[in-house]
C-alpha positions in Angstrom: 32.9 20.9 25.6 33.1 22.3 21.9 30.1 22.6 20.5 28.2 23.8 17.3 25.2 26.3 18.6 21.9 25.1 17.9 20.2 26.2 15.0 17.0 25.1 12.9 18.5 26.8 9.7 15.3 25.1 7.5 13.2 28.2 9.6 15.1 30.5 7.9 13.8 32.6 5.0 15.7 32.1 1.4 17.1 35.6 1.8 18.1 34.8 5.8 20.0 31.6 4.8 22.4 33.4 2.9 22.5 36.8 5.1 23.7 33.8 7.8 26.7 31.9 5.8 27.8 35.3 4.1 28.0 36.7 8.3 30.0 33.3 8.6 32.2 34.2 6.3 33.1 37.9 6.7 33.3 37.2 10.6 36.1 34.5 9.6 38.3 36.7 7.1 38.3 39.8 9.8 40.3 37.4 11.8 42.7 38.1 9.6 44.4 36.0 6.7 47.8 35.3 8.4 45.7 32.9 10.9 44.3 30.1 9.2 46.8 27.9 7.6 45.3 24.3 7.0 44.6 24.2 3.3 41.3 22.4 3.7 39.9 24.9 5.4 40.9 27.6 3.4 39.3 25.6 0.5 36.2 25.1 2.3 36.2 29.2 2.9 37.1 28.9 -0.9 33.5 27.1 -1.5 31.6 28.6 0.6 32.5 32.0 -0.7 31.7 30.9 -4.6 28.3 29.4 -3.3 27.7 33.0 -1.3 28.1 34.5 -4.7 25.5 32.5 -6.5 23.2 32.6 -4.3 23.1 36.6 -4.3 22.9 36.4 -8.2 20.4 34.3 -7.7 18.6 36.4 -4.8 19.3 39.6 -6.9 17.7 38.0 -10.1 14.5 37.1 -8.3 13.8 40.2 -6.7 13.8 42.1 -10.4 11.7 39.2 -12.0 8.0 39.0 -11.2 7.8 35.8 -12.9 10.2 33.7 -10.8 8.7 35.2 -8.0 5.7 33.8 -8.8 7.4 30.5 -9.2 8.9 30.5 -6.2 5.7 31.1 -4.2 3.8 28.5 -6.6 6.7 26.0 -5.0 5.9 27.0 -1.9 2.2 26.5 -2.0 3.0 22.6 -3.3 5.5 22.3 -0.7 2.9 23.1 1.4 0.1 20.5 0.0 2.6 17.4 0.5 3.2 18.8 4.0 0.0 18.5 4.7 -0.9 15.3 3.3 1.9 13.6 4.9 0.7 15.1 8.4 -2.9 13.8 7.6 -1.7 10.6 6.6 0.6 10.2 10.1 -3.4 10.8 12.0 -3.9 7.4 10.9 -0.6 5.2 12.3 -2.0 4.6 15.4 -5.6 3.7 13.7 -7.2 0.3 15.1 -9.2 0.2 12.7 -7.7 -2.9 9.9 -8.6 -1.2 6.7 -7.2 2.4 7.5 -4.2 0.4 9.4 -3.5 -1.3 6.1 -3.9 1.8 3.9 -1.8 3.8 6.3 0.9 1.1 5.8 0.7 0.7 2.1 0.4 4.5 1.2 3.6 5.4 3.6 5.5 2.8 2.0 4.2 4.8 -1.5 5.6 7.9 0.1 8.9 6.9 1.4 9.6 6.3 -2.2 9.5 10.3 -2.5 10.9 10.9 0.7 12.5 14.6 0.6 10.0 15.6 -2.6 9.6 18.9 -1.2 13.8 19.9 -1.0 14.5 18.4 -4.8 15.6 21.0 -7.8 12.3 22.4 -9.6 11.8 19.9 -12.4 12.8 16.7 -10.3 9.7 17.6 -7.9 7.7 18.3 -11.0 8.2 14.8 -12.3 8.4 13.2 -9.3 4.8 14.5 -8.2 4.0 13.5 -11.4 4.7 10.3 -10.7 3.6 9.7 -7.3 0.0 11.3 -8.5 -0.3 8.6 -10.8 0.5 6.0 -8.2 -2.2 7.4 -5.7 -4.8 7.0 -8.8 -3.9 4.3 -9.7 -5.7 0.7 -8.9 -3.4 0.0 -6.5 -3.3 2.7 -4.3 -6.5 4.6 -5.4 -8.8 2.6 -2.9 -6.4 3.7 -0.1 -7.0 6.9 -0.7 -10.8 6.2 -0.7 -10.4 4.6 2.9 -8.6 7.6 4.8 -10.7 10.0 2.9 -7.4 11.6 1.3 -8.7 12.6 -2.0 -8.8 16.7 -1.9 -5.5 16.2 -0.2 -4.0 14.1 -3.3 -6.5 16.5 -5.8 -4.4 19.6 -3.8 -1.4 18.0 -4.8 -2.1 17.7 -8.1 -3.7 21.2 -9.0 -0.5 22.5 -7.0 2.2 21.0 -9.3 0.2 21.8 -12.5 -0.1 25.5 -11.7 3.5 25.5 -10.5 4.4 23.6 -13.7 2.8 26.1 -16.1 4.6 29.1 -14.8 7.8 27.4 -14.8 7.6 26.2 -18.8 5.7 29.4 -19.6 9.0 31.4 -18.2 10.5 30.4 -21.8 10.2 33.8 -24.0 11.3 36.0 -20.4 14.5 34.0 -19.7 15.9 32.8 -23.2 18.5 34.7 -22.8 18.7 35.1 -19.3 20.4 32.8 -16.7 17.8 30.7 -14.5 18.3 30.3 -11.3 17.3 26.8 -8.8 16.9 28.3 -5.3 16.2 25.1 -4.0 19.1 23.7 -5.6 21.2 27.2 -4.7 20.0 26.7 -1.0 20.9 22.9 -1.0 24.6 23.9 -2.4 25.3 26.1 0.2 24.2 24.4 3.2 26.2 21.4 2.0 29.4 23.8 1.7 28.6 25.4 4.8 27.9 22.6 7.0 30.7 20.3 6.1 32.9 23.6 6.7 31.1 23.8 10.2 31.6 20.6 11.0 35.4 20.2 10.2 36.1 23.3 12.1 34.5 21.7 14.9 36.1 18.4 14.7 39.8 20.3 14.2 38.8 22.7 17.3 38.5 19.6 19.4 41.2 18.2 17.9 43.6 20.7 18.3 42.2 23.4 20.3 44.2 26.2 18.6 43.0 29.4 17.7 43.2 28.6 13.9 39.7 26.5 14.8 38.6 27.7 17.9 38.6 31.5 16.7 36.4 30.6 13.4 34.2 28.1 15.7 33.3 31.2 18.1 32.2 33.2 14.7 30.6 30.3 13.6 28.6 29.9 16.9 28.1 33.8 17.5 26.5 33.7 13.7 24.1 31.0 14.4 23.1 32.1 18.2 22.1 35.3 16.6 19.8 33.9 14.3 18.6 31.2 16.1 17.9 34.0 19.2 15.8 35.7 16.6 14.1 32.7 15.2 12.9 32.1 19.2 11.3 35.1 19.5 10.1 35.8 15.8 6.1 36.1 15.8 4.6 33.2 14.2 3.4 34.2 10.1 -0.3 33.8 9.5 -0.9 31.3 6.5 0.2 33.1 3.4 2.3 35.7 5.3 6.2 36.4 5.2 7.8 35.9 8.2 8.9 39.3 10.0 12.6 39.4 8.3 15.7 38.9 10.6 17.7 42.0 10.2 21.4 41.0 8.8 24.1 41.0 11.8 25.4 44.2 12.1 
């Protein structure tokens, strides 16, 4: 049965993710041009090859600029700060207890509403933990809060998105004539491209079962069992650490 190999690609690093789609797509065109003929899915090599080059711009840009370093880590400490009030929040779903059962209830309904916070382009997070901040101080949600003891967690939140916030308007004077680059959005992009191309190949391979798909499946599958291989055996990253980087296939 034709499958796609298994692969948490959200483990890997910003740099990994695009080491991983660029190996897709080298692996592809060394199978030489002469075999792939269906226009879609030369398109979809198209895309994915235009996205590839972004995303290097983008990973070459960030490596010579200290200050979108810093943003990028200031993200990733407010990513962080919704992760973990979410995960407290969950402690309290199976709560017999009818006030925290009710608060649970009410505040996940809150947070559905920003479902995905943590994966949306720079500013649309910014305003949108803007916006959920005000909600969980507000009248209506505030006592909530109070009743699953939540408040450093919402307080994290906050002093998270205003730290990230003033490094990302105080980048002004450094990049007014420079391009800026969304990694989040970047990242987004290329999965989309890559994934859809993923899945067609897939769908055609079982389809067809011709080597136009089932050649660019096997790269496609090689690619990902190599990283996910690594992922498996990649020691865990204290907090605040950089995972040990996977080395690019060779």
């Amino acid at each position: 049965m034709k499958v796609l190999a298994p692969l948490n690609s959200a483990r890997l690093t910003v740099l990994e993710f695009g080491q991983h789609t660029k190996s897709v797509h080298k692996g592809i065109g060394l199978l030489g041009n002469a075999l792939i003929t269906d226009t879609v899915f030369t398109q979809y090599l198209a895309g994915l090859n235009t996205q590839n080059g972004l995303y290097d711009k983008a990973m070459l840009y960030i490596s010579k600029s200290d200050e979108t370093v810093k943003i990028t880590a200031a993200d990733h400490v407010r990513d962080n700060a919704v992760e973990a009030t979410l995960r407290y929040l969950s402690v309290f779903e199976l709560t017999d207890e009818e006030p925290k059962k009710l608060a649970h209830a009410s505040l996940e309904t809150l947070f559905k509403t920003y479902n995905g916070v943590q994966k949306w382009n720079y500013e649309e997070e910014s305003n949108g933990l803007d916006n959920l901040i005000v909600e969980l101080q507000g009248a209506k949600y505030a006592p909530h809060v109070e009743t699953l003891q939540m408040v450093t967690f919402v307080e994290k939140i906050k002093e998270s998105n205003e730290i990230f916030k003033a490094l990302f308007e105080g980048r002004t004077q450094e990049f007014a004539s420079k391009e800026v680059f969304d990694v989040k959005a970047l990242r987004k992009n290329l999965k989309t491209v890559y994934e859809d191309m993923a899945l067609y190949v897939l769908s055609m391979a079982k389809a067809h079962d011709v080597d136009q798909y089932n050649k660019p499946l096997s790269v496609i599958n090689t690619v990902r069992k190599y990283y996910a291989d690594r992922l498996a055996t990649r020691p865990p990253a204290k907090k605040g650490e950089v995972p040990v980087p996977i080395d690019p296939m060779p």
